[in-house]
N, C-alpha and C positions, 0 to 999 in steps of 0.2 A: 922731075921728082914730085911735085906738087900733082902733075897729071896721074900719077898712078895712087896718089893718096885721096882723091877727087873721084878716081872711079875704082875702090878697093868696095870689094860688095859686103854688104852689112846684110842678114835676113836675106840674103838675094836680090840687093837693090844696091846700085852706087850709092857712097857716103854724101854724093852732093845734091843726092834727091832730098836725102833728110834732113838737110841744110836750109831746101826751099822752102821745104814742110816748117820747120820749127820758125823761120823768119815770121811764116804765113801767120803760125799763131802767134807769135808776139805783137804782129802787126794789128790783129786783131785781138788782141786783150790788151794793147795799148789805146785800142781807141777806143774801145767800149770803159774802160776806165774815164777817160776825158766825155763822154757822153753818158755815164752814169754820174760825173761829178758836174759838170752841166747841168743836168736837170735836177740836180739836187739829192741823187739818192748817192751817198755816202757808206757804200758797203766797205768799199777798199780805200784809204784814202788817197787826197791826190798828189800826194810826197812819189808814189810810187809811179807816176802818169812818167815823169820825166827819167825815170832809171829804170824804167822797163822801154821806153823812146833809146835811149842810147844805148841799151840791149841790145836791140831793134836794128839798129844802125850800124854796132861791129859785127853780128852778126849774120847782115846782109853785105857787109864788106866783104868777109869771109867766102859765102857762098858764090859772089861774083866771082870773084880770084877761084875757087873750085872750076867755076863754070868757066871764064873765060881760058881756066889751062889746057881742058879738054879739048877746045879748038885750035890755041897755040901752040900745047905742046909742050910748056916750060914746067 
């Protein structure tokens, strides 16, 4: 069940490409926030460094469980 929710195509693309996609940029706006608040420029503050991290992280839970169904099956 999970396998066909994991490659249901979105735009023409499996749903679990755009899973990789959006991990990718959380990954990366979560650490240019901790590397903007580091050196000191305070655009975004850094309350938001750790709840855009645990975004980050069910997020990428999710996509694994996409990706590994595709191979298992389940």
């Amino acid at each position: 069940m999970i396998h066909n929710i994991a490659l249901t195509l979105f735009l023409g693309y499996p749903l679990v490409m755009y899973g990789g996609i959006l991990t990718f940029l959380l990954l990366l706006t979560t650490a240019t926030i901790g590397a903007l608040n580091f050196k000191g420029i305070v655009t975004i503050p850094f309350k938001w460094h750790p709840r855009l991290a645990i975004t980050t992280i069910i997020v990428a839970l999710i996509h694994g469980l996409l990706g590994l169904s595709t191979i298992f099956n389940f």
